[in-house]
Each structure stands twice: as C-alpha cells, then as structure tokens.
MITIZA-339521 format. One record per residue: x, y, z of N, C-alpha, C, CB in turn. Coordinates in steps of 0.001 Angstrom, whole numbers, plus 500000, padded with zeros to 6 digits. Each point is the difference from the previous one (the first is absolute). Glycine has a CB too. Layout:
N
XYZXYZXYZXYZ/...
***
This chain:
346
125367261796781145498927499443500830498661500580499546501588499723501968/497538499159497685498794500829499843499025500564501060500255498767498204/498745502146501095499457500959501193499214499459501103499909501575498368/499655497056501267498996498856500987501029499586500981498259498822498120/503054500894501537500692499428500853501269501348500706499343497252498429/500357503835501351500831500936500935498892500364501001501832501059498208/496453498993501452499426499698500831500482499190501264498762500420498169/500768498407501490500270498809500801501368500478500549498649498035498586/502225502136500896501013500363500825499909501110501247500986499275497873/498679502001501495499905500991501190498773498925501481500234502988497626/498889496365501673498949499800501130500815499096500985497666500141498475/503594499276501234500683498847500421501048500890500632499416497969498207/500647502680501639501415500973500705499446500721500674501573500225498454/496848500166501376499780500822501517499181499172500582500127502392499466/499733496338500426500015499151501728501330499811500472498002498475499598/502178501206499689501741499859500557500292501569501151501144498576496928/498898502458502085500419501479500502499151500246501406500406501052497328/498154498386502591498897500702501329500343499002500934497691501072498816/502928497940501147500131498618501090501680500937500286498313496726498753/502359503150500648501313500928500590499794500889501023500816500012497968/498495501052501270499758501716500649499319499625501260499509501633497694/499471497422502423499442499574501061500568499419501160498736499926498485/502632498678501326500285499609500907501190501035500166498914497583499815/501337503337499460500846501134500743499616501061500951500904499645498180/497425500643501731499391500470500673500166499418501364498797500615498120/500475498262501719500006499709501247500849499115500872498200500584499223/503159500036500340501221499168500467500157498715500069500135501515500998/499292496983497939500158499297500063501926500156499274496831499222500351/503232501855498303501305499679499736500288502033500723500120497280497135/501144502474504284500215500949500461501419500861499124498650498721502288/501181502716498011501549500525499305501419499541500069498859501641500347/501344497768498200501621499367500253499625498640499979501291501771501600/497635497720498326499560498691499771500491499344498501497936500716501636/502598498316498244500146499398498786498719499343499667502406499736500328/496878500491498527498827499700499077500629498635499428498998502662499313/499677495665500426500553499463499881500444499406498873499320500278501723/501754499230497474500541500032498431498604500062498876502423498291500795/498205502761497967498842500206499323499715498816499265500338502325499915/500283496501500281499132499056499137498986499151501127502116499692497901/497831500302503269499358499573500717498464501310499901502524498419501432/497882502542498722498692500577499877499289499825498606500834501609501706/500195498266497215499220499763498736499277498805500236501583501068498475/498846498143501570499329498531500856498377499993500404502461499828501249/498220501038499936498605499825500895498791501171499369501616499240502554/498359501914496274499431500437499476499803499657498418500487501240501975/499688497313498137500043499753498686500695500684498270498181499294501801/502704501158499093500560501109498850501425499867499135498771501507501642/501634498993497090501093499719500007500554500529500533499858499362498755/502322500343501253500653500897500850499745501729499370501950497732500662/498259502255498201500065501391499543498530500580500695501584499532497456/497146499870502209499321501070500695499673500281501285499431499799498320/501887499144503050499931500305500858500740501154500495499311498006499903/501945502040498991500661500836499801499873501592499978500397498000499246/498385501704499788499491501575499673499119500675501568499500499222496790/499823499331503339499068501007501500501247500244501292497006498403499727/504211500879500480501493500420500700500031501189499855501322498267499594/499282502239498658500260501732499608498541500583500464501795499824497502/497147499901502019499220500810500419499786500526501374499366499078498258/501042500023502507500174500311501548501137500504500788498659498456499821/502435501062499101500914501129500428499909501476499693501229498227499869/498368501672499250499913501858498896498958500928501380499466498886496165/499633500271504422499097500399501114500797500347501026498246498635499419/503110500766500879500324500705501097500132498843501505498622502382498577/500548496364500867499421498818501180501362498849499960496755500178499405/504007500157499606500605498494499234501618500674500265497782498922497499/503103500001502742501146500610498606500699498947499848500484502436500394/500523497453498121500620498478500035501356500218499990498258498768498754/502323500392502245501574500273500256500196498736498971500568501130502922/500631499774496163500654498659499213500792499046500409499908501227498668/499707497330501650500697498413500021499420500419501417502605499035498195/496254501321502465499800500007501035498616499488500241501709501600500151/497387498886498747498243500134500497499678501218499539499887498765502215/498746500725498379498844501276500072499956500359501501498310499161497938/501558502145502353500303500010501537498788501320500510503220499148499848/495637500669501422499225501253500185500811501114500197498286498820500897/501585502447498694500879501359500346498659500063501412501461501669496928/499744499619503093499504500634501797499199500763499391501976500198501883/496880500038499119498932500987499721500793501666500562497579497773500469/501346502516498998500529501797500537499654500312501674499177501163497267/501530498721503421500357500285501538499651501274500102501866498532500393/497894502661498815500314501214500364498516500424499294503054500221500166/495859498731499770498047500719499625499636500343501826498611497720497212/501233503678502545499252500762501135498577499057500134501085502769499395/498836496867502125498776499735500393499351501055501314500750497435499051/498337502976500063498812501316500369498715499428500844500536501322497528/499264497630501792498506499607500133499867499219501131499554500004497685/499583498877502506500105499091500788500273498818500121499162501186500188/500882498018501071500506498481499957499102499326499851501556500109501198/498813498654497754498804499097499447500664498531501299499454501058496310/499983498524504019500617498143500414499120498766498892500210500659503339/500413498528496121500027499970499057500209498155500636500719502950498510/497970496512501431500416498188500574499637499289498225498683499757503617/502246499366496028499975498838499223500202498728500429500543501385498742/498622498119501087499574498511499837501446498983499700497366500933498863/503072499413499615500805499180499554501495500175499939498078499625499044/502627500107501744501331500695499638500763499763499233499941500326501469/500108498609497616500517499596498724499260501016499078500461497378500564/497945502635499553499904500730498693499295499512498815501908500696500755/498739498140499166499627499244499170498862498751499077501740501145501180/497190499281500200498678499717499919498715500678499845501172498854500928/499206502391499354498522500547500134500179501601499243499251498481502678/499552502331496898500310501183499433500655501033501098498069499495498252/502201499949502594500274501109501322501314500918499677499047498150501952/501810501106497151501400500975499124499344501330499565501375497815498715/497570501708500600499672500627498689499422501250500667499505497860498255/499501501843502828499222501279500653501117500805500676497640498753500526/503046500456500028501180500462500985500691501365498771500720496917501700/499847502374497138500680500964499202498536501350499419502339497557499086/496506502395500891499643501114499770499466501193501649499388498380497230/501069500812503815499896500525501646501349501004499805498885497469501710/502603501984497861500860500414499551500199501209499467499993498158500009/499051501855498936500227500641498603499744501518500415499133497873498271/499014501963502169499467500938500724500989500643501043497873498802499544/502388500724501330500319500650501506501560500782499678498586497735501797/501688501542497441501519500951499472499376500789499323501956498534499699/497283501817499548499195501267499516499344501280500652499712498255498837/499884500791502258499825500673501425500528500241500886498940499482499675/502538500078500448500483500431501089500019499363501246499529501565498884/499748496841501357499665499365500780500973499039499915497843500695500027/502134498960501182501197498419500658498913499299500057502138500637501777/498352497824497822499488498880500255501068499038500968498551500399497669/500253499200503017501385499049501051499275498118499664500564502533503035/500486496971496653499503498469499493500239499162500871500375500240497914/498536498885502391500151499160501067499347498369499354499761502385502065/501246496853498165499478498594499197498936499010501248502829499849498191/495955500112501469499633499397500614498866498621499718500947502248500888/499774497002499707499458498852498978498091499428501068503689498755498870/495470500443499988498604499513500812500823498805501267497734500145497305/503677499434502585500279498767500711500486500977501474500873497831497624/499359503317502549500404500852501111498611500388500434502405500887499182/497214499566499909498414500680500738499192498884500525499656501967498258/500425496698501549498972499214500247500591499514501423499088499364497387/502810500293502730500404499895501583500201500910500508500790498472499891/499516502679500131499704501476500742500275501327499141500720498822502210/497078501256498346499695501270499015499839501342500587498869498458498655/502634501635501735500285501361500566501102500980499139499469498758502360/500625501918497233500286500971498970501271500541500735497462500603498911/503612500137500764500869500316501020499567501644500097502120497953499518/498683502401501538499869501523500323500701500769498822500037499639502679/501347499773496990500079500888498807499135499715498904502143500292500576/497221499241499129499028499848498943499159500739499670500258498444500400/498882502075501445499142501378499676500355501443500325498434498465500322/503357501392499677499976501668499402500378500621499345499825500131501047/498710499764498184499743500864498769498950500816499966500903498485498945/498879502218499960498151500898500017499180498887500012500196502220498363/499566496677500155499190498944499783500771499042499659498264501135499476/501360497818500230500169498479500292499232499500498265499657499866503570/501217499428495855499731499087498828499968498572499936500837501669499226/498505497737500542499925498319500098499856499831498737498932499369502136/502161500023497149499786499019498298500079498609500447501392501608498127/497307498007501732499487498278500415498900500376500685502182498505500396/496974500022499790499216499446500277500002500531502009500286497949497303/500248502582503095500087499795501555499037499839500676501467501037499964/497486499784499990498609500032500064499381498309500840500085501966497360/500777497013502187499883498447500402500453500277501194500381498503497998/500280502115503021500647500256500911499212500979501143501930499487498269/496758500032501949499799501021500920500029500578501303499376499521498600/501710500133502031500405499934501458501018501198499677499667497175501003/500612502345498145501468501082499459499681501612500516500493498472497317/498138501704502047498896500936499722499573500447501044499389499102498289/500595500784503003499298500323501199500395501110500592499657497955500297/501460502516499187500408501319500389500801500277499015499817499907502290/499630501251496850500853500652499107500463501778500263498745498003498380/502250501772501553500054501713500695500336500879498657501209499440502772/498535500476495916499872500758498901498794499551498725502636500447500774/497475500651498659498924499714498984500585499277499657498859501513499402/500615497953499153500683498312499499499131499980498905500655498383502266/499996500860496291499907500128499070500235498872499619500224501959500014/498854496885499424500151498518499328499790500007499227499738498996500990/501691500153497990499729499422498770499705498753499470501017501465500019/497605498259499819499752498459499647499196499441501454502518499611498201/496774501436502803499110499731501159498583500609500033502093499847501145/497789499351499503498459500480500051499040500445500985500341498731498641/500226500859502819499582500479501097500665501824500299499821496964500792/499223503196499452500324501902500177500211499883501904497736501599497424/502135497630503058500431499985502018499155501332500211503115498986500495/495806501180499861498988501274500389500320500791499530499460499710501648/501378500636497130500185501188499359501563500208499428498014500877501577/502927498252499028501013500727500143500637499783499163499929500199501769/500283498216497493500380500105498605498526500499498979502143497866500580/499419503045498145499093499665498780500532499191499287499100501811499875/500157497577499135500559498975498998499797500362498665499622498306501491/501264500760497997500466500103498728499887498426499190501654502182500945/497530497969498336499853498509499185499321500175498744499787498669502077/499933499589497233499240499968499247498528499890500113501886499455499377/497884501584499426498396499784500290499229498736499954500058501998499150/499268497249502068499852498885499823498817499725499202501248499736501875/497832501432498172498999500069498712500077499726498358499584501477501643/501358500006498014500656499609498424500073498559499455501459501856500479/499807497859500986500603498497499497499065498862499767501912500544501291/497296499879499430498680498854500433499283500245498796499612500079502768/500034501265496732499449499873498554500722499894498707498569501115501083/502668499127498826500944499209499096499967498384500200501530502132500082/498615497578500728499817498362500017499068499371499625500969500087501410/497701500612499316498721499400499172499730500422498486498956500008502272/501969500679497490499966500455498077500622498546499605500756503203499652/500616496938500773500893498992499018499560498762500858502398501530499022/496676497908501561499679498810500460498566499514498934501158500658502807/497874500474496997498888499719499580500711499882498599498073501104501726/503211499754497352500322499901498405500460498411499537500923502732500079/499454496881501606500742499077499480498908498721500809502925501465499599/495508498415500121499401499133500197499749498705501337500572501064497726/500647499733503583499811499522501412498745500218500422502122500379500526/497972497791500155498576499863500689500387500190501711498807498053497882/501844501083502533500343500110501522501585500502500189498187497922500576/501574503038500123501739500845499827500261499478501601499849502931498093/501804496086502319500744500068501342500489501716500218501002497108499702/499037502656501255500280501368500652501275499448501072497129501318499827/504342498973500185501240500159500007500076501027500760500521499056498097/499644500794503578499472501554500915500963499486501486496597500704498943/504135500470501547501170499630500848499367500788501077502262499623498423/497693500402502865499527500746501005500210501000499882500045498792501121/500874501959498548499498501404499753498799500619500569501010499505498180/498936501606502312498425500987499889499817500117497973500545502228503061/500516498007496516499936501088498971499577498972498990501873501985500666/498815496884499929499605498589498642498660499249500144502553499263499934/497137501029501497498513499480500379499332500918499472500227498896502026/499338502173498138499264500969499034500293500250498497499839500974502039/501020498672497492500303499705498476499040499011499735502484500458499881/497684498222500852499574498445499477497517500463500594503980497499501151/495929503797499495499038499770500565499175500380499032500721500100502137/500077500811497206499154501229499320499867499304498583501016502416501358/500111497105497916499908499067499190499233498594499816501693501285500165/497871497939500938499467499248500210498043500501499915502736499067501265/497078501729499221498691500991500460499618499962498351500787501981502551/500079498918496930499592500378497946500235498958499454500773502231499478/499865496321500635500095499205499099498788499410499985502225499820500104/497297499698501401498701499441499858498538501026499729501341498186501591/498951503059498593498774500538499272500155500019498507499526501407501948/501491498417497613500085499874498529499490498689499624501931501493499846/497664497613500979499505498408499567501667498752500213497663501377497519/503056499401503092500916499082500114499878499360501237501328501132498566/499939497647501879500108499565501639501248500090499849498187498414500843/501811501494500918502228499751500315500183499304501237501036502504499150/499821496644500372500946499592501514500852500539500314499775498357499877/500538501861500919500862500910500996501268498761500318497648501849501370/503574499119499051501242498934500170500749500858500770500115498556497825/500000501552503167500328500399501193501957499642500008496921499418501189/503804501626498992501139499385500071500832500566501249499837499574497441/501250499736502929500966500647500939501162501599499628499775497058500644/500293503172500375501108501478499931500961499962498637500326500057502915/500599498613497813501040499863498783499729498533499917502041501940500347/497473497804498543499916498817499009500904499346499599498659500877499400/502598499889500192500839499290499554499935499184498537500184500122502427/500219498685497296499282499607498935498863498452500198502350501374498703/497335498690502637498949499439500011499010499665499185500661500704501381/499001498404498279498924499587499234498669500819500153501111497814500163/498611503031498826498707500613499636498763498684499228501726502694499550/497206497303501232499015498918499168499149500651499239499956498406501611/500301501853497167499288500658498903499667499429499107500815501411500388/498307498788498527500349499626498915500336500598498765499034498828501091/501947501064498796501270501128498872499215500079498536502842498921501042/495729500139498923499420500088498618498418500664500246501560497670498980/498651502264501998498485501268500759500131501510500102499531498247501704/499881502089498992500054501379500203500187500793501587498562499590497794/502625501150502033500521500499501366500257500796500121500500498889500422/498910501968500932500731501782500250500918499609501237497658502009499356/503560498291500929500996500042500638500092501665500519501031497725498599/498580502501502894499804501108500284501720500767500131497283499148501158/503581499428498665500907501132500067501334499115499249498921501558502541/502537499055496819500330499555499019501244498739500257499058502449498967/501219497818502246500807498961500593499069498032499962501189502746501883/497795497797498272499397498097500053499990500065498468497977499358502423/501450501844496547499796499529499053501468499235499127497806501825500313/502967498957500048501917499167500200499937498573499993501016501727501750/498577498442499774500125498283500086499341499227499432500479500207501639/498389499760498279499132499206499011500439499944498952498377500419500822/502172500713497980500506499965498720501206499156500109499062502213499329/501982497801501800501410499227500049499208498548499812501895501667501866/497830497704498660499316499077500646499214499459499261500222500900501713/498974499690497250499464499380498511501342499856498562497234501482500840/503483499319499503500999500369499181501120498704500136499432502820500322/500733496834501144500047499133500160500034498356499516499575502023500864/499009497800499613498978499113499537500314499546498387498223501240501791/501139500020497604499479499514498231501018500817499170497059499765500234/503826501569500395500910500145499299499266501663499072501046496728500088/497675503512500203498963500804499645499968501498500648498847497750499690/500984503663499831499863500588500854498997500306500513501445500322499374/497898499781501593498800500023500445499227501061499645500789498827501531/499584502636497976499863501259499365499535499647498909501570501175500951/498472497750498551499322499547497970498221499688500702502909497841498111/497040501988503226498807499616500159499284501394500222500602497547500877/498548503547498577499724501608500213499151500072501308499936500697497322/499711497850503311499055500122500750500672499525501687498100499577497614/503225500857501997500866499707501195500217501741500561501465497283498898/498358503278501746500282501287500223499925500586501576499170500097497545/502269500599502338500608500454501345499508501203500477501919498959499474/498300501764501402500151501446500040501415500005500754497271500847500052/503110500466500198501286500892499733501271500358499453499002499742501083/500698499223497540501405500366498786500979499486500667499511502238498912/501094496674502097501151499976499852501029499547499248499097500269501363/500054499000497863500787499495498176500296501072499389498670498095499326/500651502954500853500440501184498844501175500198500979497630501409498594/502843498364502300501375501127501254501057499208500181498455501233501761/501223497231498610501145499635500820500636498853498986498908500579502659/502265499311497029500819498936499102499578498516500901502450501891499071/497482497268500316499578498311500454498694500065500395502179499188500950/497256501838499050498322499404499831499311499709498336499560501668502422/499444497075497638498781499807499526499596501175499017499496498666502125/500340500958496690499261500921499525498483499765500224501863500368498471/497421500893501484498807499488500658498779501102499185501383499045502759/497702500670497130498615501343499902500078500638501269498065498761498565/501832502348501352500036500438501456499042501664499780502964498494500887/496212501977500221500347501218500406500622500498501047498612499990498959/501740500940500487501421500715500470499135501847499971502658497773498423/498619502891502630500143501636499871501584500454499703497890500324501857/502015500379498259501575500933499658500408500275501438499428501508497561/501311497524502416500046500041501859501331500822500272498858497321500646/502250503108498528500286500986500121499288501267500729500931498779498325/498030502090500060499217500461500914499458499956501725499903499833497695/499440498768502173499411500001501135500813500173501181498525498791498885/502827500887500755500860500964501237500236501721500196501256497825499669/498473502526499138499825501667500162499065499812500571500768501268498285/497943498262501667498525500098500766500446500273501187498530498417498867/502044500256501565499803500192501429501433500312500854497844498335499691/502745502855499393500930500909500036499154501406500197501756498475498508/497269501622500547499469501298500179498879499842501327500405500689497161/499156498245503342498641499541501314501425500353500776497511497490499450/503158502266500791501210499802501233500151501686499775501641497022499842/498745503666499473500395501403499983498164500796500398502720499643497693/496439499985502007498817500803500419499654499958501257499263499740498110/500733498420502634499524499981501179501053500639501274498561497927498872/502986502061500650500743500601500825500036501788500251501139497677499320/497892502879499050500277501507499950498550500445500954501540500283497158/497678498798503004498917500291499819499362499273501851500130500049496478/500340500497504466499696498985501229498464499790500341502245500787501044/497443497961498753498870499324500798499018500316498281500339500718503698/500363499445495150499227499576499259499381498503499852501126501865499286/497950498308499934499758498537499844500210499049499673499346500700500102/500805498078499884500737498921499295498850499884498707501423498538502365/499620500581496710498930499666498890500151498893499051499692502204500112/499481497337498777500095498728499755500108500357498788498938498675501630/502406500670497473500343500613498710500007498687499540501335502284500240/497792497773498363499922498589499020500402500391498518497894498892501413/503457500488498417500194500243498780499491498709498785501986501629501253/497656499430498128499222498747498603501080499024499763498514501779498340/500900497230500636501409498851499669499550499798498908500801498675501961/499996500821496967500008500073498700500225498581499424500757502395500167/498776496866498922499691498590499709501177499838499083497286499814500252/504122499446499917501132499368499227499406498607499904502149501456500847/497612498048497859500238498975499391501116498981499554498510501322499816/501847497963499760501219499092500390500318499941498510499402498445502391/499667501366496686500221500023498737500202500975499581499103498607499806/499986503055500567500412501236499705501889500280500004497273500595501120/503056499040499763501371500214500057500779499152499175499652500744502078/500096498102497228501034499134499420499152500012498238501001498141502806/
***
C-alpha cells in the first residue's frame, strides 16, 4: 500500500474508531451489546471490510471491544470496581440514539475526564419533545453537586425557573441570572471565518440557514452584522426545531451559512437528490458544527467545527470548578472553530 493511501486509510478508521468509542460512551451501544455486522459498518463509513476490521482490533486491543468467534463483536463490561472520590455530575442529553448530534462525542470526553477524577456521572436522556410538554426535570435528576446540559435546552425556558444547582451548558447561551455557564462556539471566530471564505469565494448576498436556538440566533446575528459591514447583504431563513427533511428554499448555487449542521444535511440530501450533485462542490455552501466530519450518513459539507470531544472535558472541568468552588461565578466559554473544506479532505 502506498504511503498516500495508508494515510487515507488510518483517517478512515479513526472516524470509524471516534463514532464507536463515542456511542460507547454514551451508552447508545451498552455492555454485552452486539455491535452491528462489520460489513454494515464498513458500509455506512465508506470503508472496506478489512479496514473496518482493523479499527474492530484496534478497539478491542483498548479494552472497549471483544470478538466472540461465529458470534460478533460484543461491548465488554466496564470496570465496576473505579473508586468514586469526587463528585456527582447529572448529566441531561438531548438525543438518545446518539446518532445526530456531537453530544456522543462531548459526552465521551465528560467521561474521559471524570474517571480521571474520580467523579460519577449520572445520564439522563432528555429529549426538546419532553421539555416542550413538561419542563419539569425529575428529583432524581438534581442530586448531584452540578448539572450538565449537551444541547440546545436553553429553547426551554420554563424548564429554567427554578434550578436548584449550578449548571453547566453545552451548545447554550442563556446563563438564567448567573446560574448556568456555557460552553460553545465562538460565534465571533465563526462569523469571521465565514466572512473570509465568503469574500475568497466572491459572494454577494449570503441566506442565512438559522433554527431558534438562542445559540443559532446569535451565530446567524453576529454573522449577519460583519457580512454587511464587509459590503455584503443576507436573507435570513428561519427554520423549525426538527425539520426533518422538509424542504429548505435555497439556492444550492448561491451562497449559504447554515448555523447549524443538521439543515445543512437536509438541504445537501435534497439537492443530492434533485441533480445527483454534492452540494459541498459548491465552497460557498457552509455549515457550522462538523457533523459530517462525526456522524456516518451525513452530507459532506464545508463546515466549522471544534474538537468537541474536548469541548466535553471543558465542560467537565466548569462542572468540577463550579461544584468545588460554591457560589462561584458562572461563565461564558467560547471555543474557537476551525475552517474544514470539502475538497481539503478528498
């Protein structure tokens, strides 16, 4: 094999490997779970069998994997017997499949950390379709030191009216008089990465692709604000919670920021569709939060993205300060984002 293409290989075996480690994190596949046949995952990661093969061993040799012969791939049991010293995290997700949003990914570096530390996490699946018919949290939910939110919840503010712990959001933007801190993308950076690769690539009027969100309304605000002092204009496109694959009205040969990576999905299915084209050949189509780089059956897309791994240590280490630390302050953490190109990768 030559050295360009063992490249390409390792980069293809650790999406494969970080989408594993992830939905093992966060118990989408639980211990003793059968993983599903390796030619279906080669499949859905575009890979052959052998190098789905190799990221399998690699995950077994870790300790996460093991393969019973004429049986499968099957999760081993975690270690029952890690001393917990530290404190209790509560720990709400959005998605309980998993399989949509980076919330695995943060979840597995919340993980990573707190077993380092000595801390329990307690996981609670909670979806925007519960919080929106009753946004009451249960009693076991808040006892813990602090409180973690991976998603958008922030859309939910009734939920919010009484919080009886500090609280720590990933991907929000309302701080509730203090009490969450947050954890996101910087909506600045992104906003000036966009107006880079919007002005290189000769856009006059950029749509703006923006879901209620707090976090996506201030993405689409701040971006909108610098495009037109740069001499640009934008329409704005307002969308629902879950879209689904609803018809996005764009135009796939214009220029578009998609504040977040799920519409930019649909729109790409949906042209892909259409003309058979990927919508990613157009440079002036561009998402934010990488979920093409994470999740198998999405869109390839331009996107910025963070290491959202990381960004679950982040707000692994905000959850361990505000609990050590009583009536500290809450605070507003913006992690930079970094510009993936669609062609860079292929």
């Amino acid at each position: 094999m030559s050295e360009k293409k063992k490249i390409v290989a390792a980069s293809d075996n650790g999406k494969l490997i970080a989408y594993l480690e992830a939905m093992i994190a966060g118990g989408r596949y639980a211990a003793g779970d059968r993983l599903p046949p390796l030619r279906k995952l080669a499949e859905q990661f575009s890979l052959t069998p052998s190098c789905a093969h190799r990221a399998i061993r690699t995950l077994c040799e870790r300790g996460l994997l093991e393969l019973r012969q004429g049986a499968g791939t099957f999760v081993r049991e975690p270690d029952k017997n890690r001393p917990i010293s530290g404190g209790v995290i509560s720990v709400a997700i959005w998605d309980k499949t998993l399989t949509q949003s980076y919330c695995a990914y943060a979840l597995q570096g919340m993980q990573e950390a707190a077993a380092s530390s000595s801390w329990l996490l307690k996981f609670f699946f909670v979806s925007y379709e519960q919080m929106a018919a009753q946004p009451i949290l249960s009693k076991d939910f808040w006892k813990c030191d602090v409180a973690a939110f991976l998603g958008c919840y922030d859309l939910f503010e009734p939920a919010f009216q009484q919080i009886l712990r500090p609280c720590v959001g990933l991907e929000m933007h309302r701080m509730f008089d203090g009490v969450f801190s947050t954890v996101s993308v910087d909506p600045f950076s992104a906003a000036e990465l966009a107006v880079r690769n919007f002005c290189a690539h000769g856009a006059g009027e950029v749509q703006v692709v923006c879901q209620p969100m707090p976090v996506h309304r201030v993405r689409a605000e701040v971006f909108m604000r610098q495009w037109e002092e740069a001499g640009g204009s934008c329409r704005l496109i307002e969308r629902s919670i879950s879209p689904g694959d609803a018809p996005c009205q764009i135009d796939p040969e214009g220029a578009c920021l998609f504040t977040g990576g799920s519409d930019y999905n649909y729109a790409a299915r949906q042209w892909r569709r259409q003309t058979g084209k990927i919508l990613a050949e157009n440079p002036n189509m561009l998402g934010i939060d990488g979920k093409s780089l994470l999740l198998p059956n999405f869109e390839p897309s331009n996107t910025l993205t963070i290491d959202w791994r990381q960004a679950g240590v982040t707000v692994f280490e905000e959850c361990r300060r505000r609990a050590e630390n009583p009536g500290s302050a809450a605070r507003r953490i913006s992690i930079q984002p970094r510009l993936v190109q669609y062609r860079s990768e292929h």
